[in-house]
HTML snippet that shows the backbone in 3Dmol.js (N, CA, C, O; Angstrom):
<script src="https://3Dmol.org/build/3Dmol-min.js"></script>
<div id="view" style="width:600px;height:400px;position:relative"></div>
<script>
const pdb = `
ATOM      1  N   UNK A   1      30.403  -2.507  -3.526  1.00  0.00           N
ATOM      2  CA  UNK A   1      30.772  -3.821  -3.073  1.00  0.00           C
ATOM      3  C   UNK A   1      29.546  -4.743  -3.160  1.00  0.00           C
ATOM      4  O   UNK A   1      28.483  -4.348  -2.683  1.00  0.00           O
ATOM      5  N   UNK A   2      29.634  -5.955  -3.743  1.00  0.00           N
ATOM      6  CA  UNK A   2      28.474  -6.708  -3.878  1.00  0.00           C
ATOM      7  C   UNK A   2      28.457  -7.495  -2.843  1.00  0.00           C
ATOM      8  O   UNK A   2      29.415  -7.794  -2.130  1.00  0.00           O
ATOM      9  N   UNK A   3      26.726  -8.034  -2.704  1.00  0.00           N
ATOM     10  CA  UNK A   3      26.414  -8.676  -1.319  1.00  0.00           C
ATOM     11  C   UNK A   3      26.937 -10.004  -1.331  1.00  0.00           C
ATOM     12  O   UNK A   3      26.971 -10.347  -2.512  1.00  0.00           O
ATOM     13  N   UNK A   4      27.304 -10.795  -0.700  1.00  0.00           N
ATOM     14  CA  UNK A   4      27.962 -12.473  -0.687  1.00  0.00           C
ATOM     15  C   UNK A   4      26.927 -12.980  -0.419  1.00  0.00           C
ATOM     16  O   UNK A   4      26.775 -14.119  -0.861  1.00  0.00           O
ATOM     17  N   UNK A   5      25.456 -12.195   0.643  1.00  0.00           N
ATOM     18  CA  UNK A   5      24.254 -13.387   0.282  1.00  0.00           C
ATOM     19  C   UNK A   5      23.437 -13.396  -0.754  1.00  0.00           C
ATOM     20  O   UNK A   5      23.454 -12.597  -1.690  1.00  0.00           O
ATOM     21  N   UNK A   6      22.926 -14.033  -0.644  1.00  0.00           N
ATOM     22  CA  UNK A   6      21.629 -13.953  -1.655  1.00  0.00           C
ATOM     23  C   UNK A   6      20.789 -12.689  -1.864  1.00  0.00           C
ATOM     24  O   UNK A   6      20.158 -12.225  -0.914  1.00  0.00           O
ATOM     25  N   UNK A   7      20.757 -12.088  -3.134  1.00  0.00           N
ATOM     26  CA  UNK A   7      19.580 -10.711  -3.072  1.00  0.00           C
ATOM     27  C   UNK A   7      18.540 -11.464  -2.583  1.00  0.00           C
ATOM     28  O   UNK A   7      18.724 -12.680  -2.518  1.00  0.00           O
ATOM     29  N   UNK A   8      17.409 -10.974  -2.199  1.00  0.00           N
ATOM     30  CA  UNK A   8      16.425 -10.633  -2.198  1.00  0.00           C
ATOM     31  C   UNK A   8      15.227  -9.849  -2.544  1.00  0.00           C
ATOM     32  O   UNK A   8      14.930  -8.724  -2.142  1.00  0.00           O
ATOM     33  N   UNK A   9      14.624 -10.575  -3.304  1.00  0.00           N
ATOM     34  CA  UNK A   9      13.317 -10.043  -4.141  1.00  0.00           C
ATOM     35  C   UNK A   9      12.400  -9.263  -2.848  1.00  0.00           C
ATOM     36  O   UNK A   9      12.185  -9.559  -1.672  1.00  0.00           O
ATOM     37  N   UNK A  10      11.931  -7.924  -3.891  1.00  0.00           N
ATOM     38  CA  UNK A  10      11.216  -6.841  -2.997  1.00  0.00           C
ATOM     39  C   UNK A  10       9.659  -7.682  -2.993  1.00  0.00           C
ATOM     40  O   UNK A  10       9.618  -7.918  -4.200  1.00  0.00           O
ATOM     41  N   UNK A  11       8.771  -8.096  -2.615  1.00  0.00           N
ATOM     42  CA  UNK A  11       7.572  -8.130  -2.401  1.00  0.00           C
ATOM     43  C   UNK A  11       6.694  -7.274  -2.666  1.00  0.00           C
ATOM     44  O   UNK A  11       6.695  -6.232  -2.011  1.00  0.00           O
ATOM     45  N   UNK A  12       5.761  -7.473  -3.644  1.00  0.00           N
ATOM     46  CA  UNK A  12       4.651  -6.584  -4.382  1.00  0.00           C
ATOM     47  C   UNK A  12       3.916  -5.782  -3.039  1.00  0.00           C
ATOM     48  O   UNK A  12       3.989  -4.555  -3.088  1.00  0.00           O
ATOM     49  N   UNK A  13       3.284  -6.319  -1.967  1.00  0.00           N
ATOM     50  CA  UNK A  13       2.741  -5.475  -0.548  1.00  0.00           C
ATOM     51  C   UNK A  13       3.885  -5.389  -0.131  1.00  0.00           C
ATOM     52  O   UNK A  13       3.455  -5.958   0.873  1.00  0.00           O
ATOM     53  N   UNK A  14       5.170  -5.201   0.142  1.00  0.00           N
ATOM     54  CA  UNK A  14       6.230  -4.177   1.180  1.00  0.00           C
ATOM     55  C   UNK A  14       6.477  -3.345  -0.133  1.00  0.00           C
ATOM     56  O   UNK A  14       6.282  -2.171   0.184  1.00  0.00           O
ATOM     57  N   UNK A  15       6.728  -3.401  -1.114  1.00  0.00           N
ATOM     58  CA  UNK A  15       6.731  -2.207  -2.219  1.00  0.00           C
ATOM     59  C   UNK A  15       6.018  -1.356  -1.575  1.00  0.00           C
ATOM     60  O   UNK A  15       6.398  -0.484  -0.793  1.00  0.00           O
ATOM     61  N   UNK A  16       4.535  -1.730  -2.055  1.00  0.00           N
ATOM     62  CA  UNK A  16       3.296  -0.883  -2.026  1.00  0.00           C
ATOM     63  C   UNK A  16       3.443  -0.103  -0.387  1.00  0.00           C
ATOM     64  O   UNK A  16       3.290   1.111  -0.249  1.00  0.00           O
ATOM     65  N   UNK A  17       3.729  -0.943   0.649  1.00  0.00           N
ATOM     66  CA  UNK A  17       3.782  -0.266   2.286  1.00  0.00           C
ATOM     67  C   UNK A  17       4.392   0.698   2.081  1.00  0.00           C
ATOM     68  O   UNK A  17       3.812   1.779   2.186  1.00  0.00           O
ATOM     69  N   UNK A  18       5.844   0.647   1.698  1.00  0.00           N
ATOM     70  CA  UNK A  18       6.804   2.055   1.231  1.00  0.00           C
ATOM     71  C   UNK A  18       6.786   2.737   0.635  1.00  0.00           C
ATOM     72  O   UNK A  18       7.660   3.605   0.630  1.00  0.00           O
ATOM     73  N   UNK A  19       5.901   2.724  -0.098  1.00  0.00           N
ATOM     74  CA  UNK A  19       5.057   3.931  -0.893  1.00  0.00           C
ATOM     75  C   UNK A  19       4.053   4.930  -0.152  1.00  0.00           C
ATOM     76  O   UNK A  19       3.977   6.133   0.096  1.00  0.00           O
ATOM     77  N   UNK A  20       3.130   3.443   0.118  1.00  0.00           N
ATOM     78  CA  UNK A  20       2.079   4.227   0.607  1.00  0.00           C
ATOM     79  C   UNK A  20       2.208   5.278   2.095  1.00  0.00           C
ATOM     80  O   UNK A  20       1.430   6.155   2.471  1.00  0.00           O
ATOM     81  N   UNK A  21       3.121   4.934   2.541  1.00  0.00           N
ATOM     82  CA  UNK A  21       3.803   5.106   3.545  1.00  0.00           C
ATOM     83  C   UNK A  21       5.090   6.348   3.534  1.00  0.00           C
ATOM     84  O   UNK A  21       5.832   6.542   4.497  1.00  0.00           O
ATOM     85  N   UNK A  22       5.148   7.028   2.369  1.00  0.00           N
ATOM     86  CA  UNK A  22       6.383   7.456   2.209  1.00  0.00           C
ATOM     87  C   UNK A  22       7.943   7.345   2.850  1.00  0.00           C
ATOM     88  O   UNK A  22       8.751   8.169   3.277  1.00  0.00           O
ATOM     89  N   UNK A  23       7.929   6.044   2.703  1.00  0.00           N
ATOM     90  CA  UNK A  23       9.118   5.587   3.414  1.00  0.00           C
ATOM     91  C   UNK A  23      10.158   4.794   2.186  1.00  0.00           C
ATOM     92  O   UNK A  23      11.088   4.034   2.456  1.00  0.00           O
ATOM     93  N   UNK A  24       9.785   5.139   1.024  1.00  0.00           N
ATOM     94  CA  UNK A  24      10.810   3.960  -0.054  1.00  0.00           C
ATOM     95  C   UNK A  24      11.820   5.165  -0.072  1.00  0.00           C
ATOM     96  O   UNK A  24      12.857   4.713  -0.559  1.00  0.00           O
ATOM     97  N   UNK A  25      11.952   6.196   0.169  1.00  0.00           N
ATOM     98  CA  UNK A  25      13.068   7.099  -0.133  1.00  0.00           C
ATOM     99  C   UNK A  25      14.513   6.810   0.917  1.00  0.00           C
ATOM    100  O   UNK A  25      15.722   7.035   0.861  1.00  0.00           O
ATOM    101  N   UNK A  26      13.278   6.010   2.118  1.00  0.00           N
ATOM    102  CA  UNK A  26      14.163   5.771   3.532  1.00  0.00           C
ATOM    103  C   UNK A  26      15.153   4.522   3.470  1.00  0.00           C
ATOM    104  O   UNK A  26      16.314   4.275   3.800  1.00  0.00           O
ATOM    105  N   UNK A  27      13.880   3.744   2.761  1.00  0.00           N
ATOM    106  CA  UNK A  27      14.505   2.443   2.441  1.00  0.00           C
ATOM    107  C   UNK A  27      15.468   2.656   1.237  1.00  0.00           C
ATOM    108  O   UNK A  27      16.144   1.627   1.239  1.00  0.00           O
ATOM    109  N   UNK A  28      15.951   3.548   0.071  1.00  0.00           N
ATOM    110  CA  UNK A  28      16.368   3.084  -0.633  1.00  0.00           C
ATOM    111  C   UNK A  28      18.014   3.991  -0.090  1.00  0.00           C
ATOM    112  O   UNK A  28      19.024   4.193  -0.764  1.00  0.00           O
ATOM    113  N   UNK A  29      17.795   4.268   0.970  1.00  0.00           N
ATOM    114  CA  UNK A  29      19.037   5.513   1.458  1.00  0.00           C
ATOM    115  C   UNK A  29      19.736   4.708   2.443  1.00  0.00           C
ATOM    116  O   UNK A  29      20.513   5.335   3.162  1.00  0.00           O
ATOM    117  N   UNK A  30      19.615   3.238   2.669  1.00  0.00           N
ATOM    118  CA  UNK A  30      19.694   2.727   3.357  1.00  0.00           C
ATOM    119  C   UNK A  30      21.349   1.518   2.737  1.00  0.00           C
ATOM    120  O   UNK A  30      21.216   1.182   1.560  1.00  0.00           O
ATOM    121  N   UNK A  31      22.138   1.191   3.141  1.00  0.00           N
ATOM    122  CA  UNK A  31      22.909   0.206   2.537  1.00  0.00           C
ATOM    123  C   UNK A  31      22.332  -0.954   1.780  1.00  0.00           C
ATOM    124  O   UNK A  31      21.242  -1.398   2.139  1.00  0.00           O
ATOM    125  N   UNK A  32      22.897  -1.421   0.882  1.00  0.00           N
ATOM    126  CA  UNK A  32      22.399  -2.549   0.441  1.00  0.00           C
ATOM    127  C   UNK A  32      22.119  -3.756   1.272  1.00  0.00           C
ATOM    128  O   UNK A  32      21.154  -4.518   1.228  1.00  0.00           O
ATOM    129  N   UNK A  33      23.358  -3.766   2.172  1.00  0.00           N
ATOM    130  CA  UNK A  33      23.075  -5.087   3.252  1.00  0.00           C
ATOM    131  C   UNK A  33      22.149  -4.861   4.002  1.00  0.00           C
ATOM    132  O   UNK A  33      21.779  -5.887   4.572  1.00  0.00           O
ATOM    133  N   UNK A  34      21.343  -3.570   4.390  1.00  0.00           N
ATOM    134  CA  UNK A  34      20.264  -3.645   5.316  1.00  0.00           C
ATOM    135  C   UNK A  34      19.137  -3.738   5.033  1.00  0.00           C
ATOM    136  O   UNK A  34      18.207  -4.047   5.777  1.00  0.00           O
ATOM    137  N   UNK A  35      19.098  -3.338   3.336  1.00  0.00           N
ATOM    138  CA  UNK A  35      17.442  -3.173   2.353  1.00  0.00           C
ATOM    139  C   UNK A  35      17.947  -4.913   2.238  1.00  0.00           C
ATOM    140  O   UNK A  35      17.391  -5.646   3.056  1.00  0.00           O
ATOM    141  N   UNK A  36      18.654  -5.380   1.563  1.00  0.00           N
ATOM    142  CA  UNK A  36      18.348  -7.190   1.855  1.00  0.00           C
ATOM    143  C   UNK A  36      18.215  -7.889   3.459  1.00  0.00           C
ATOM    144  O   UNK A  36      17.164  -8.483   3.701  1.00  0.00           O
ATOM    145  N   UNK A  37      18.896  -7.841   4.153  1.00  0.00           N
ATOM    146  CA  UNK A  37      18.723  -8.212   5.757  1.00  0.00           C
ATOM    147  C   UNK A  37      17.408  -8.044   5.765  1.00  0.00           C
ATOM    148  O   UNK A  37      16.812  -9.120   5.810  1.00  0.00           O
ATOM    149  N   UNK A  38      16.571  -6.894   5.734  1.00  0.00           N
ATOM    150  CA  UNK A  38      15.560  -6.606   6.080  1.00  0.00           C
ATOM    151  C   UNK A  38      14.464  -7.684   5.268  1.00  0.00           C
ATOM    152  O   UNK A  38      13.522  -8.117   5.932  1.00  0.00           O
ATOM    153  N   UNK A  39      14.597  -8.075   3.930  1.00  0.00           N
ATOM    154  CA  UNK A  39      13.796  -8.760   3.354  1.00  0.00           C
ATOM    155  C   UNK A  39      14.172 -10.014   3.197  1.00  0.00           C
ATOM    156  O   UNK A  39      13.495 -10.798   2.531  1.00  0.00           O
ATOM    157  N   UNK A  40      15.071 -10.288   3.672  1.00  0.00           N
ATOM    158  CA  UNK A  40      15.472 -11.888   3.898  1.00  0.00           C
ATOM    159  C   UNK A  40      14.588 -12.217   5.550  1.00  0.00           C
ATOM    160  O   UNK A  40      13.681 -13.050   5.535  1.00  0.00           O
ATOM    161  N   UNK A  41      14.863 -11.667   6.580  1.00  0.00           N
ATOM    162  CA  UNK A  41      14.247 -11.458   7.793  1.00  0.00           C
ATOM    163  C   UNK A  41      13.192 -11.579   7.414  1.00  0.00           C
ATOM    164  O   UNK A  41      12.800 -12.709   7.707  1.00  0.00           O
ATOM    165  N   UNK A  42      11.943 -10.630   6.529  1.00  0.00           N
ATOM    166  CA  UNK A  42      10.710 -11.193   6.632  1.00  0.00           C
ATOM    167  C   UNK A  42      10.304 -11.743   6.091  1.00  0.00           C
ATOM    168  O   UNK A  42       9.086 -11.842   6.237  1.00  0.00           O
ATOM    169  N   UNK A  43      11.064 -12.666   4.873  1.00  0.00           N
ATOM    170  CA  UNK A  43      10.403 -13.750   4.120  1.00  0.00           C
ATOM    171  C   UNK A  43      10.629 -14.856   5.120  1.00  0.00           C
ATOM    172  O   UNK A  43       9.813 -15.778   5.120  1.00  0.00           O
ATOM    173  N   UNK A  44      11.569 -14.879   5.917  1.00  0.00           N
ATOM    174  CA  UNK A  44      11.584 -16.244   7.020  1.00  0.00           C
ATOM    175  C   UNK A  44      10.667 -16.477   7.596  1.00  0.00           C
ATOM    176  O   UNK A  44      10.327 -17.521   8.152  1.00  0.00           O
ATOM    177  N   UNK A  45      10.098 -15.356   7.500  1.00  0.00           N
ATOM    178  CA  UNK A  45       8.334 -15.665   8.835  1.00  0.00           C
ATOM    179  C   UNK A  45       7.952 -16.613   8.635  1.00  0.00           C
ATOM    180  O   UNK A  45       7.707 -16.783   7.440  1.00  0.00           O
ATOM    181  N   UNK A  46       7.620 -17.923   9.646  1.00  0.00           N
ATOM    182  CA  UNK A  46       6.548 -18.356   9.006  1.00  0.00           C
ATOM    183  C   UNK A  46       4.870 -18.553   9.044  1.00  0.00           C
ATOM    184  O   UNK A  46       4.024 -19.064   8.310  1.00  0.00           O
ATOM    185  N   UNK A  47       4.891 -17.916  10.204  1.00  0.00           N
ATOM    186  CA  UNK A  47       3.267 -16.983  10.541  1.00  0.00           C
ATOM    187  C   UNK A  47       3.068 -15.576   9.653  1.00  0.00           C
ATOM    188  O   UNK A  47       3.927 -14.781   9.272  1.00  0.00           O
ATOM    189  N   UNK A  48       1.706 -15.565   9.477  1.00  0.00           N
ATOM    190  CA  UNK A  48       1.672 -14.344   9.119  1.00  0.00           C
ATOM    191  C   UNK A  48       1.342 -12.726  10.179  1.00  0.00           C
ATOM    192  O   UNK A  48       1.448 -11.531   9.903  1.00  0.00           O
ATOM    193  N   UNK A  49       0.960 -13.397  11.310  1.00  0.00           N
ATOM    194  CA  UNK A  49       1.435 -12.470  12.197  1.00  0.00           C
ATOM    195  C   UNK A  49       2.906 -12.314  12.209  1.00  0.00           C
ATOM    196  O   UNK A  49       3.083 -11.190  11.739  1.00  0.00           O
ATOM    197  N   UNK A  50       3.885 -12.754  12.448  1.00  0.00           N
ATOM    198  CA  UNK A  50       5.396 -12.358  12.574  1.00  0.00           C
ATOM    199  C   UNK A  50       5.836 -11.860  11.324  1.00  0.00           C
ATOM    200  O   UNK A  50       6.668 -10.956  11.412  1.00  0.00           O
ATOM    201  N   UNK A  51       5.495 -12.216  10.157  1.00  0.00           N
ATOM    202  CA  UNK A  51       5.810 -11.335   9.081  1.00  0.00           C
ATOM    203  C   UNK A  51       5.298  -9.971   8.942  1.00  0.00           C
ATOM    204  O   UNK A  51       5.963  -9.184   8.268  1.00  0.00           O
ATOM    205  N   UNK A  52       4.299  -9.614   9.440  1.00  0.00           N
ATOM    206  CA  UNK A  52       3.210  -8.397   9.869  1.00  0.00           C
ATOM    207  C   UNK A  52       4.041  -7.804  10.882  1.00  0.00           C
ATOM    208  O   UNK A  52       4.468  -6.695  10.560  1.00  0.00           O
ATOM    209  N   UNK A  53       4.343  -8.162  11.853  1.00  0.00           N
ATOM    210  CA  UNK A  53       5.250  -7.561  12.631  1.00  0.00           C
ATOM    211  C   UNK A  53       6.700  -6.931  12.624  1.00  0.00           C
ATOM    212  O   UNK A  53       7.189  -6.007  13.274  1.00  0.00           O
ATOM    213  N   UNK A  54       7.305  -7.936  11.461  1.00  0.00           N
ATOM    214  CA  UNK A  54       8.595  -7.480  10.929  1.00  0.00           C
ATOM    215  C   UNK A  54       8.357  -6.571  10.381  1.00  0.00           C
ATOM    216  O   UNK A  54       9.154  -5.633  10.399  1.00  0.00           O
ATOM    217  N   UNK A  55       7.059  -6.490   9.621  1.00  0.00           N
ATOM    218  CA  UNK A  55       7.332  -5.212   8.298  1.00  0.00           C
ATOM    219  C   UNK A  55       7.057  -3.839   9.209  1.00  0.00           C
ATOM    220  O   UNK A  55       7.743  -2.840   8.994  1.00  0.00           O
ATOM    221  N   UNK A  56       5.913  -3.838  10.343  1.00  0.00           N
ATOM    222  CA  UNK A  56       5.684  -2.852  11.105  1.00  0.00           C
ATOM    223  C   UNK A  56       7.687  -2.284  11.255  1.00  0.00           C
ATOM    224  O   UNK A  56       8.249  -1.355  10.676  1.00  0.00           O
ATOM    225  N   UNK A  57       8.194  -3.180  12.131  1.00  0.00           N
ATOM    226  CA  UNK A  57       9.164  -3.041  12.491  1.00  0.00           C
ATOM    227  C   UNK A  57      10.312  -2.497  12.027  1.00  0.00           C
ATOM    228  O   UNK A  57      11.048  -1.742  12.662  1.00  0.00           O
ATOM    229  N   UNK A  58      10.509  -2.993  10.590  1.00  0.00           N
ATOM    230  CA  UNK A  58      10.887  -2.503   9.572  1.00  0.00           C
ATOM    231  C   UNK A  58      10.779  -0.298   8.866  1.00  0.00           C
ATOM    232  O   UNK A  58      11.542   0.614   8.550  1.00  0.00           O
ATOM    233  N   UNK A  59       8.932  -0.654   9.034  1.00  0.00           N
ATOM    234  CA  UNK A  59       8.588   0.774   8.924  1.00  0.00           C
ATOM    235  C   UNK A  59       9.254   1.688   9.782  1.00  0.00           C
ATOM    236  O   UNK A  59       9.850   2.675   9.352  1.00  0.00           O
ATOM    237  N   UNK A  60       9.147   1.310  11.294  1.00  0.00           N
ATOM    238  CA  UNK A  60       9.480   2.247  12.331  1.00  0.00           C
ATOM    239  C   UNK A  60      10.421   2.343  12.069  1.00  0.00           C
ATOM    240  O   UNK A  60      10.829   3.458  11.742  1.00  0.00           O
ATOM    241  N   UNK A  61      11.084   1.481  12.070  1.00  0.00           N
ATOM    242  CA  UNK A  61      13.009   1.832  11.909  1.00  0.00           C
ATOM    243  C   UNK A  61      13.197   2.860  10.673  1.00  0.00           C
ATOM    244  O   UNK A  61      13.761   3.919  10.944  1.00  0.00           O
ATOM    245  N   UNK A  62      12.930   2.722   9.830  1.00  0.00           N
ATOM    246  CA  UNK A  62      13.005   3.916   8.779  1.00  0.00           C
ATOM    247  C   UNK A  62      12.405   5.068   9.207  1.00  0.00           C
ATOM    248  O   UNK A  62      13.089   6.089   9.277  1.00  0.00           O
ATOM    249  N   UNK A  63      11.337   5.084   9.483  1.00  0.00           N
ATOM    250  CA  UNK A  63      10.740   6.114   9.833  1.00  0.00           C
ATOM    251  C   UNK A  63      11.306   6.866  10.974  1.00  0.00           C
ATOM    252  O   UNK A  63      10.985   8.046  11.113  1.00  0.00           O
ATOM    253  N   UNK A  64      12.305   6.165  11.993  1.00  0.00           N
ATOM    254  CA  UNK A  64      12.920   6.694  12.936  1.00  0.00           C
ATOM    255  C   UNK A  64      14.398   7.505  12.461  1.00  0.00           C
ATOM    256  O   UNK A  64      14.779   8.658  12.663  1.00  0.00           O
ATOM    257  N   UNK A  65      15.108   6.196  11.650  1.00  0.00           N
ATOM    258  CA  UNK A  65      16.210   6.769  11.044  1.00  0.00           C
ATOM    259  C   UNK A  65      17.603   6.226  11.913  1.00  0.00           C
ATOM    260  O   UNK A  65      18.742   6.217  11.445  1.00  0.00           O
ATOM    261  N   UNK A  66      17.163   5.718  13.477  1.00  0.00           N
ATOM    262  CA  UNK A  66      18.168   5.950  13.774  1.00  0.00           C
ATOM    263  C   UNK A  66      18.592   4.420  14.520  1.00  0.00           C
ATOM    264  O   UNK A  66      19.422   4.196  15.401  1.00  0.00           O
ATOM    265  N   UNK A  67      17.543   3.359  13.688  1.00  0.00           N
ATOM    266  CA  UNK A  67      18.021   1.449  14.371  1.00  0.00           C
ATOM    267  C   UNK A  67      17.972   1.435  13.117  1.00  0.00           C
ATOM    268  O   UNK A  67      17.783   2.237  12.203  1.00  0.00           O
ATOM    269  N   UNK A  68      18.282  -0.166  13.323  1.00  0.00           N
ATOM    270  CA  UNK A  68      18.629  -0.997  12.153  1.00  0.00           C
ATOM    271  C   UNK A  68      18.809  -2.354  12.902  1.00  0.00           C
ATOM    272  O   UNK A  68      19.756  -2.683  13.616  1.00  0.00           O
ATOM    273  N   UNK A  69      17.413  -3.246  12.504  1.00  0.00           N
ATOM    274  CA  UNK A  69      17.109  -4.533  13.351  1.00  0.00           C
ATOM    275  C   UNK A  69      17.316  -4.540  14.748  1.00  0.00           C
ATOM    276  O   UNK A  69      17.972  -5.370  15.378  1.00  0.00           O
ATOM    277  N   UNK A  70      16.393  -3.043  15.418  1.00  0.00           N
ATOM    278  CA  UNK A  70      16.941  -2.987  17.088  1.00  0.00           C
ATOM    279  C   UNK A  70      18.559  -2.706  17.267  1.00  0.00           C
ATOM    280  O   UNK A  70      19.083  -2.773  18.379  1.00  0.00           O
ATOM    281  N   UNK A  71      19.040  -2.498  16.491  1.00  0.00           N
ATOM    282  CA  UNK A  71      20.115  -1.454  17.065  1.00  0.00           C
ATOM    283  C   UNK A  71      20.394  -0.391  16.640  1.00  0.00           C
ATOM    284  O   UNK A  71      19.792   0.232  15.765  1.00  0.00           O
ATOM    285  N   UNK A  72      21.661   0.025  17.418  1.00  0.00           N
ATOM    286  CA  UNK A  72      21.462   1.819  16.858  1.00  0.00           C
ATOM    287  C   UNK A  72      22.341   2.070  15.654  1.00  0.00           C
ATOM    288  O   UNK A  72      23.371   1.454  15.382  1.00  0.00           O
ATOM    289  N   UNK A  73      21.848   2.960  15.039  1.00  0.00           N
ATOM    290  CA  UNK A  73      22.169   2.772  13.378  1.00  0.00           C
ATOM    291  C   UNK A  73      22.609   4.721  12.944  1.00  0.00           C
ATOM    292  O   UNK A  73      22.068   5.785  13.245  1.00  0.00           O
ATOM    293  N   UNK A  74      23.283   4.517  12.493  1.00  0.00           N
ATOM    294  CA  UNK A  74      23.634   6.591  12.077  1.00  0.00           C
ATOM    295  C   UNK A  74      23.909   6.254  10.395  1.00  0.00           C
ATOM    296  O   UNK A  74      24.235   5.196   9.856  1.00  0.00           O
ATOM    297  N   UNK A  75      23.742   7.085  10.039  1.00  0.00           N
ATOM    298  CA  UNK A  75      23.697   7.534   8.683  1.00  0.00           C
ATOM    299  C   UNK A  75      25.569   7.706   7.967  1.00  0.00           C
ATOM    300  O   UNK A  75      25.755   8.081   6.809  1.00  0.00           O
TER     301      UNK A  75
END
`;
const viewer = $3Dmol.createViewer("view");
viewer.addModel(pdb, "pdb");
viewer.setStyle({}, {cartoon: {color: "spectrum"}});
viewer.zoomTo();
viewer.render();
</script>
């Protein structure tokens, strides 16, 4: 099913975070609406602390497995 918003382009540093990070396997296991949500959310920042914070935020949640933007999320 295709998304009705806008894709969203991956960012050359959140690439590289999910790599370096072994977390792109997490992110890519993830629905399409939540790998875009997630990068629409942190291109809105417009500090670069709050964009820094989303992506932290972002990490944990994968890395946890079990939110998705602060809520609870199952596979």
């Amino acid at each position: 099913m295709p998304l009705k918003r806008p894709i969203q382009p991956m960012p050359s540093d959140i690439e590289a975070r999910l790599r370096a990070q072994g977390m792109r396997a997490a992110y890519d296991a993830r629905p399409p609406y939540q790998r875009n949500d997630y990068l629409a959310w942190i291109a809105r920042a417009k500090r670069p602390e709050t964009r820094e914070k989303r992506v932290v935020q972002m990490l944990d949640e994968l890395a946890g497995g079990t939110h998705y933007m602060k809520m609870k999320w199952r596979t």
